[in-house]
LUMSE-161761 format. One line per field, with one value per residue: x, y, z of N, C-alpha, C, CB in turn; residue number from 1. Coordinates in Angstrom, 3 decimals. Glycine has a CB too. Example, Ala and Ser with C-alpha at 12.3 -4.5 7.8 and 13.67 -1.06 7.14 Angstrom:
2
n_xx 13.190 | 12.850
n_yy -5.690 | -2.250
n_zz 7.800 | 7.080
ca_xx 12.300 | 13.670
ca_yy -4.500 | -1.060
ca_zz 7.800 | 7.140
c_xx 13.200 | 12.900
c_yy -3.300 | 0.030
c_zz 7.800 | 7.870
cb_xx 11.308 | 14.084
cb_yy -4.473 | -0.598
cb_zz 9.046 | 5.725
seq 1 | 2
***
This chain:
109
n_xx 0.829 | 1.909 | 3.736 | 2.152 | 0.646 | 2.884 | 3.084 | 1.056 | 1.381 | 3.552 | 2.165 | 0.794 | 2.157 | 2.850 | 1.283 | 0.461 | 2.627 | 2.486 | -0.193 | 0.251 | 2.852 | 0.654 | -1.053 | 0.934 | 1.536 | -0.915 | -0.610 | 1.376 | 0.843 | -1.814 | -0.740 | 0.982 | -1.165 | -2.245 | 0.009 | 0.627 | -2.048 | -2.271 | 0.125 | -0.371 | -2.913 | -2.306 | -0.218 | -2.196 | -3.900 | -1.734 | -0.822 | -3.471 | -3.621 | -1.548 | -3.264 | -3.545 | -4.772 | -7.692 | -8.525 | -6.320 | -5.075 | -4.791 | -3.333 | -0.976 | -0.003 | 0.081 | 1.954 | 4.406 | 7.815 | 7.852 | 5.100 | 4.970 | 6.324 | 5.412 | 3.440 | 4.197 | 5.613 | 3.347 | 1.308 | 3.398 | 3.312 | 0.816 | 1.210 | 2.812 | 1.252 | -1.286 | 0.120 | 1.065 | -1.811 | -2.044 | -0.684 | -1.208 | -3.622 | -2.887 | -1.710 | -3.583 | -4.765 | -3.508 | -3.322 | -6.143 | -5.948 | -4.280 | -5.845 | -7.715 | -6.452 | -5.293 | -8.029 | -9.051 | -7.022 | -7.815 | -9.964 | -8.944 | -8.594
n_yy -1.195 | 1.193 | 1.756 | 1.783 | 4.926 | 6.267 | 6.110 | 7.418 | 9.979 | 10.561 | 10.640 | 12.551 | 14.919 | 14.954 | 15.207 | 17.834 | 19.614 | 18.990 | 19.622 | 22.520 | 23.157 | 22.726 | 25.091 | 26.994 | 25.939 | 26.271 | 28.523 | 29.436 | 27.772 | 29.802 | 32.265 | 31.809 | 30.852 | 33.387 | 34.777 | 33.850 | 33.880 | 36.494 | 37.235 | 35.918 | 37.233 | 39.377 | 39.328 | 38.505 | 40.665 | 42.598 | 41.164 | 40.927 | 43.886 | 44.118 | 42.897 | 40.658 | 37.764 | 36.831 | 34.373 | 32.574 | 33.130 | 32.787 | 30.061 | 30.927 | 32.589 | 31.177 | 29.709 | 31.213 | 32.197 | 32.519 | 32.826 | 30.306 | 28.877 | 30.477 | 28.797 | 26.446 | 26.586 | 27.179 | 24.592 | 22.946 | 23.564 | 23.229 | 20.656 | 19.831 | 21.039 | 18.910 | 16.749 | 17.591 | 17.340 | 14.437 | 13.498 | 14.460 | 13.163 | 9.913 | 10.052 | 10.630 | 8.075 | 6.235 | 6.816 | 6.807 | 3.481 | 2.747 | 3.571 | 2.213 | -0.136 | 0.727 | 0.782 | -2.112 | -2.859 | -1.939 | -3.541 | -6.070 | -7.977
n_zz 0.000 | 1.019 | -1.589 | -3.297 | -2.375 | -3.030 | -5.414 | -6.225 | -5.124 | -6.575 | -9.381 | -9.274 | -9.076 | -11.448 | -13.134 | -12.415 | -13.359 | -15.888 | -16.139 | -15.982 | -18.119 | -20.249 | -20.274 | -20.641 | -23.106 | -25.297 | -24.777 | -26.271 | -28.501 | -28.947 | -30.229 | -32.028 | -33.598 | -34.259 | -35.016 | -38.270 | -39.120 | -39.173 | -40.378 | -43.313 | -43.977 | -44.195 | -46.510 | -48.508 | -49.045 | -50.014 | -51.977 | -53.768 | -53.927 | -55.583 | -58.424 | -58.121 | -58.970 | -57.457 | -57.257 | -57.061 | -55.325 | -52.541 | -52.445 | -53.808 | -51.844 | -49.843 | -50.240 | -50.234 | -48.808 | -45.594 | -44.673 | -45.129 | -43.461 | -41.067 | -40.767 | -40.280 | -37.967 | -36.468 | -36.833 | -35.623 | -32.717 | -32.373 | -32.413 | -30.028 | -28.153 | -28.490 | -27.486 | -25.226 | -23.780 | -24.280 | -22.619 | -20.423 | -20.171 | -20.368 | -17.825 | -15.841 | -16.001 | -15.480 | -12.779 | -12.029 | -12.082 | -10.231 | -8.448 | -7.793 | -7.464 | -4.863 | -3.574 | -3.646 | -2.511 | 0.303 | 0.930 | 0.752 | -1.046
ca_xx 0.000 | 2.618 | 4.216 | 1.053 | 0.872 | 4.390 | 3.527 | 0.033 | 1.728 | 4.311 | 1.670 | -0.439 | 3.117 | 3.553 | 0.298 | 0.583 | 3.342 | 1.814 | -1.177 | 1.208 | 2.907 | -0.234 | -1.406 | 2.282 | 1.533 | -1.545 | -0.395 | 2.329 | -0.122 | -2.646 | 0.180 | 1.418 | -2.039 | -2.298 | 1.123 | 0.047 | -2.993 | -2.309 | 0.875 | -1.168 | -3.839 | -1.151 | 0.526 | -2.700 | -4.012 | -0.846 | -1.097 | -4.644 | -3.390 | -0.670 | -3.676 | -3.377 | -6.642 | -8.496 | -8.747 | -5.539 | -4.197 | -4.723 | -2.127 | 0.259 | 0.507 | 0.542 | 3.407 | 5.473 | 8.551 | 7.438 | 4.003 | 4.718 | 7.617 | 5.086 | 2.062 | 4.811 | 5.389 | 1.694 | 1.363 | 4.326 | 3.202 | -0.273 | 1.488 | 2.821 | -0.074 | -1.691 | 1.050 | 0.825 | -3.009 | -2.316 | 0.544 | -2.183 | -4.575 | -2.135 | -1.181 | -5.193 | -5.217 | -2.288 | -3.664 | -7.211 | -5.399 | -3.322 | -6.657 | -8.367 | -5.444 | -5.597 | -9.387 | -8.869 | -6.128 | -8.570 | -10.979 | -8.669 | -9.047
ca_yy 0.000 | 2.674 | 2.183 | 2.854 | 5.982 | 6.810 | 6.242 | 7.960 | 11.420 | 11.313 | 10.821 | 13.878 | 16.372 | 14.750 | 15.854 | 19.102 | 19.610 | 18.791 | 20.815 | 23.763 | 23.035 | 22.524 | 26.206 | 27.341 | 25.226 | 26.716 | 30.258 | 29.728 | 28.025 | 30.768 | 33.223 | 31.122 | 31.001 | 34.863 | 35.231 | 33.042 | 34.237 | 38.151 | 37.076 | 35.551 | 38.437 | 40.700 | 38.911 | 38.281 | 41.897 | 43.260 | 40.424 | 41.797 | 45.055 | 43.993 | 42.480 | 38.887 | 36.988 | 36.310 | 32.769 | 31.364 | 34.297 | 31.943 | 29.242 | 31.223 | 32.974 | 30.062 | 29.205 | 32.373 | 31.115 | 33.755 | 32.238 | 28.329 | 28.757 | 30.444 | 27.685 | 24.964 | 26.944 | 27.003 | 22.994 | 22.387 | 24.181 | 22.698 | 19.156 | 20.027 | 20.993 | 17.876 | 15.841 | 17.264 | 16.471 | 13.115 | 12.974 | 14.453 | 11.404 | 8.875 | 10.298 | 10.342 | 6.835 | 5.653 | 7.499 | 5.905 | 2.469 | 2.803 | 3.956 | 0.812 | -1.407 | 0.782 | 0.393 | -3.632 | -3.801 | -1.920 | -4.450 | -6.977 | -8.691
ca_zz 0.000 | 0.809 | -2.610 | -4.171 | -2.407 | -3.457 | -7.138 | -6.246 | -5.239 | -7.826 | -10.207 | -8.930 | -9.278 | -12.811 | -13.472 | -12.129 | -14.152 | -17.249 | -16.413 | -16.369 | -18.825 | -20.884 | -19.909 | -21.621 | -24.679 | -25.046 | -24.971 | -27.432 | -29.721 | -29.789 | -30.389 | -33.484 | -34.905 | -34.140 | -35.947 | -39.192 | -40.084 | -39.370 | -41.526 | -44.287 | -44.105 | -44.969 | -47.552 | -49.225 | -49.207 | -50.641 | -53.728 | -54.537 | -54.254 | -56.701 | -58.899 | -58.217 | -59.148 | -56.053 | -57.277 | -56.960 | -54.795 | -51.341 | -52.643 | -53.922 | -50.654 | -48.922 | -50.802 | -49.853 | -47.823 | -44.471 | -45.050 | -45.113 | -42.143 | -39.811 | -40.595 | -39.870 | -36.509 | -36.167 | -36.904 | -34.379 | -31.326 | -32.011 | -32.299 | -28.693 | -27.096 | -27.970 | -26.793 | -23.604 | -23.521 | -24.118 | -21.585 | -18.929 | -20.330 | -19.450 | -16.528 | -15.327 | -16.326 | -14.366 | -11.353 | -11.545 | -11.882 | -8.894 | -7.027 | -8.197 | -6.462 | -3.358 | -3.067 | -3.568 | -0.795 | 1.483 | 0.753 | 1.016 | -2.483
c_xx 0.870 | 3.250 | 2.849 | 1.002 | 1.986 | 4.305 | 2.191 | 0.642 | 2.475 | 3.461 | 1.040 | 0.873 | 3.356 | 2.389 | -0.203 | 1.644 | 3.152 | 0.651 | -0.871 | 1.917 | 2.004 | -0.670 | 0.098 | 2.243 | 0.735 | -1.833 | -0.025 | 1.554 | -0.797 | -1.633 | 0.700 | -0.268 | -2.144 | -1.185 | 0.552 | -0.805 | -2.980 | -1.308 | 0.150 | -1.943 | -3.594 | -0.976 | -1.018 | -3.609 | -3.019 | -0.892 | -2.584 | -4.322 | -2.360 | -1.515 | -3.657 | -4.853 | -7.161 | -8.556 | -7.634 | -4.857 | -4.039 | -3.131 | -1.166 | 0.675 | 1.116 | 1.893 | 4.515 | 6.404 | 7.899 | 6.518 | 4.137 | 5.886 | 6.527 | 3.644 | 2.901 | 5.007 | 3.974 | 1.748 | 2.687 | 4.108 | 1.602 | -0.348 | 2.184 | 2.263 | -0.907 | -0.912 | 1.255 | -0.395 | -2.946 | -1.248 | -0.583 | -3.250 | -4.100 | -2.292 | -2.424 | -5.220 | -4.511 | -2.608 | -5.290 | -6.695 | -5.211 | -4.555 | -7.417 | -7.780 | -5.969 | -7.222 | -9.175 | -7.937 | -6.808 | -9.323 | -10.735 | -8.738 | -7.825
c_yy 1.254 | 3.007 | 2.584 | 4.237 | 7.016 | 7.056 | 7.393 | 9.430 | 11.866 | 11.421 | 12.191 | 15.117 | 16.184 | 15.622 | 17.495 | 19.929 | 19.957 | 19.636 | 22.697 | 24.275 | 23.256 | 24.144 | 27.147 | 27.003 | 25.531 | 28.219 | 30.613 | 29.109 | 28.693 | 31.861 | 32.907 | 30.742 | 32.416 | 34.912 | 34.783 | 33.933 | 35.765 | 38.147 | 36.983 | 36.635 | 39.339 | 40.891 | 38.954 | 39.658 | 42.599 | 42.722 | 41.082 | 43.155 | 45.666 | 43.592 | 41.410 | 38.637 | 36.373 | 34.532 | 31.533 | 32.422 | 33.368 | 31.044 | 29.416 | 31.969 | 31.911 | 29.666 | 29.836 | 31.762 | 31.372 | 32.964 | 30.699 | 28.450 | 29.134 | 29.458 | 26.486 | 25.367 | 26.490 | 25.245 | 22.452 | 22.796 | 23.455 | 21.021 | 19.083 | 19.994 | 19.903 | 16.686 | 15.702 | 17.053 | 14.955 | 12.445 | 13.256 | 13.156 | 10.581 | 9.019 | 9.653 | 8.863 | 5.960 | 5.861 | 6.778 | 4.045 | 2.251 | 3.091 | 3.001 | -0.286 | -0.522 | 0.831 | -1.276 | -3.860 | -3.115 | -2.620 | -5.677 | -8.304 | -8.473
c_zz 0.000 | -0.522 | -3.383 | -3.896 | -2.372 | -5.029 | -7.238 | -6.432 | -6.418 | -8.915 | -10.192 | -9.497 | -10.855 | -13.344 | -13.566 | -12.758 | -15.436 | -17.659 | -16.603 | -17.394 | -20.327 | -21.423 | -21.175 | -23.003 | -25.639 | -25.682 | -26.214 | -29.053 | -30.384 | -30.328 | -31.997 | -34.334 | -34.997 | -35.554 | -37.607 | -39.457 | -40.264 | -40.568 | -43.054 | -44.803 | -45.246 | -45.943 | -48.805 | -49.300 | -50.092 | -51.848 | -54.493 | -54.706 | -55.616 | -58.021 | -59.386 | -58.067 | -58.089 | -56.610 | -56.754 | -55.787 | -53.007 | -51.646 | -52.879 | -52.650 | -49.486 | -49.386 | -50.517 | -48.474 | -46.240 | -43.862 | -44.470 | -43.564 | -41.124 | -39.808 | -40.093 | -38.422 | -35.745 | -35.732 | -35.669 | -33.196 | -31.541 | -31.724 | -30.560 | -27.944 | -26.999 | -27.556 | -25.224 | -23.235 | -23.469 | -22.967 | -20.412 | -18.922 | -19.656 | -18.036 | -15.586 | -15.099 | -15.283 | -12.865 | -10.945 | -11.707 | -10.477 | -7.711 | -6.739 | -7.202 | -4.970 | -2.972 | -2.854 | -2.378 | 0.155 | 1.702 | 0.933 | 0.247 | -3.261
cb_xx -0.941 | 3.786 | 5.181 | -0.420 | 0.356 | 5.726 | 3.351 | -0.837 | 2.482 | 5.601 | 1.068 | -1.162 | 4.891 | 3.826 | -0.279 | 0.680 | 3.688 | 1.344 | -2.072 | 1.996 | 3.227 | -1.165 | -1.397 | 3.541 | 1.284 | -1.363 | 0.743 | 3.985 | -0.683 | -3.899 | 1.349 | 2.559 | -3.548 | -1.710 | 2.747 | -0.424 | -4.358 | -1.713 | 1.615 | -1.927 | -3.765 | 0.076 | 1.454 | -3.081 | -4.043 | 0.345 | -1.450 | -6.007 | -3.005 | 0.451 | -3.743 | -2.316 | -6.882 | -10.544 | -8.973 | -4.576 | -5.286 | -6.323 | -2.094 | 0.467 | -0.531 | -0.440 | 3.509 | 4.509 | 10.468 | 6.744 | 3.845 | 5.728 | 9.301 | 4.959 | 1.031 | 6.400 | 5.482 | 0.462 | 1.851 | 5.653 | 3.493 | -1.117 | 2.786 | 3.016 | -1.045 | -2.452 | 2.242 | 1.220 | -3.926 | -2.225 | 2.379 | -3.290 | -4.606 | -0.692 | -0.830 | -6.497 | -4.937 | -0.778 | -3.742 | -8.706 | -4.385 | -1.927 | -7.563 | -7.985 | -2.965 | -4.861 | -10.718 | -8.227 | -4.045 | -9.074 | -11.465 | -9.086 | -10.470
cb_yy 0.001 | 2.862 | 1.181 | 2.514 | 6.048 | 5.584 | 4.328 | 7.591 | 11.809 | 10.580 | 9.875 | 14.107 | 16.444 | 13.020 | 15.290 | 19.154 | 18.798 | 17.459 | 20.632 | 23.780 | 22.427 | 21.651 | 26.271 | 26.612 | 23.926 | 26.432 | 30.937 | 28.803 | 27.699 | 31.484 | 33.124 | 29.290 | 30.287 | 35.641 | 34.344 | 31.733 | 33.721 | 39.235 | 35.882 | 34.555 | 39.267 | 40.772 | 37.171 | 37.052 | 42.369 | 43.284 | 38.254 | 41.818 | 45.400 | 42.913 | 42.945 | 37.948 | 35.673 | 37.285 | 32.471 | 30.597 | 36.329 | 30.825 | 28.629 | 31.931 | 33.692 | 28.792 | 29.182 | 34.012 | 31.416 | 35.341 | 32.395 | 26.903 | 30.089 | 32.014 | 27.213 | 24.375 | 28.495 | 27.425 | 22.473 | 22.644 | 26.234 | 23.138 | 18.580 | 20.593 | 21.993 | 17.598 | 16.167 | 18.292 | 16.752 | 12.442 | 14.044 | 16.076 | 10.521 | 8.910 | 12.017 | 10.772 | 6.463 | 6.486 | 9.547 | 6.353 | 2.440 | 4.299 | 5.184 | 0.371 | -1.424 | 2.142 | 0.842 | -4.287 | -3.533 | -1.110 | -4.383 | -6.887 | -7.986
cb_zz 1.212 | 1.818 | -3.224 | -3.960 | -1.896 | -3.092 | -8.464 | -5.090 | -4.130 | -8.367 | -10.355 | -6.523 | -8.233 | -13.517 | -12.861 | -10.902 | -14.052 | -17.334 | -15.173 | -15.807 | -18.357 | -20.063 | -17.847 | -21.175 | -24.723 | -24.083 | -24.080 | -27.002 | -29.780 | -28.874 | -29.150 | -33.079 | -34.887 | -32.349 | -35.439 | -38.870 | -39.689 | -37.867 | -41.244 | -43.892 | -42.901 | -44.876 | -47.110 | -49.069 | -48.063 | -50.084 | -53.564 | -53.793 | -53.085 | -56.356 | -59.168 | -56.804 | -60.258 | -55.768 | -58.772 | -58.499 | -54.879 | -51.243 | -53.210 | -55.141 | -50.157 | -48.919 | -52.136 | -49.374 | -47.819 | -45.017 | -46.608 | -47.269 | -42.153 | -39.258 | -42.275 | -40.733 | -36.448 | -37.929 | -38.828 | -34.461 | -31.042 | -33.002 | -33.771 | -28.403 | -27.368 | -28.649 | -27.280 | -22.680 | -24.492 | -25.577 | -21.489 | -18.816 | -21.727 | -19.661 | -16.281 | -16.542 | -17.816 | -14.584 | -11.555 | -12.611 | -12.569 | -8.975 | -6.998 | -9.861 | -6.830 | -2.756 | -4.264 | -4.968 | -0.317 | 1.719 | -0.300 | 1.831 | -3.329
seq 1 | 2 | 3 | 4 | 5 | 6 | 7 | 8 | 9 | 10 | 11 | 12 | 13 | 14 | 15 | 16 | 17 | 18 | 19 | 20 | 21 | 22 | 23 | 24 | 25 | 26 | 27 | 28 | 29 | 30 | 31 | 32 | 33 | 34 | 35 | 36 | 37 | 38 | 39 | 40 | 41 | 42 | 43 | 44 | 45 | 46 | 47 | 48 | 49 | 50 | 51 | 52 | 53 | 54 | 55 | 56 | 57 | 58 | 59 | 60 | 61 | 62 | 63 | 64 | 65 | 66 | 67 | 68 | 69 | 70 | 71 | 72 | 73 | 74 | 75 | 76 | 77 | 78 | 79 | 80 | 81 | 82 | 83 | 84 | 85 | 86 | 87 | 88 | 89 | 90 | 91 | 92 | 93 | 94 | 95 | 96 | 97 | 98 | 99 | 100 | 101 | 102 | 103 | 104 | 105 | 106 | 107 | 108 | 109
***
């Protein structure tokens, strides 16, 4: 029983951790879609202003190096953030496990 509640607490600081973390991951995501699409905005205002055909004028922006570097930012800070969601999942999971056993050894089963 006491190692359970040895793996119990450390689980709770991992968690707490992660939920902090999470909060950080979060931030820097919305910040990198902020960046991106005000980027994009930009870029694709100034091409119409240049008299680029609204039709294709999306893709070729997208294509602009500026452009594709801060959507891969974007896409990597959003591949973060759910990494640490699924690290707090686990974690949860591991922690109702472990509560499972210490209910059964109070029970004596």
């Amino acid at each position: 029983m006491q190692d359970l509640v040895v793996q119990m607490t450390s689980l709770q600081n991992k968690l707490s951790t992660a939920i902090k973390e999470l909060r950080k991951r979060g931030i820097r995501k919305a910040k990198a879609e902020a960046e991106y699409r005000t980027a994009l905005a930009e870029k694709m205002l100034l091409e119409r202003d240049k008299g680029m055909p609204v039709t294709i004028i999306g893709d070729i922006c997208r294509g602009d190096n500026r452009i594709a570097e801060l959507k891969m930012k974007r896409d990597i800070t959003e591949t973060l953030y759910e990494s640490c969601k699924q690290a707090i999942y686990a974690t949860k999971l591991e922690m109702n496990i472990i509560t499972d056993f210490m209910k059964s050894e109070r029970q004596g089963t």
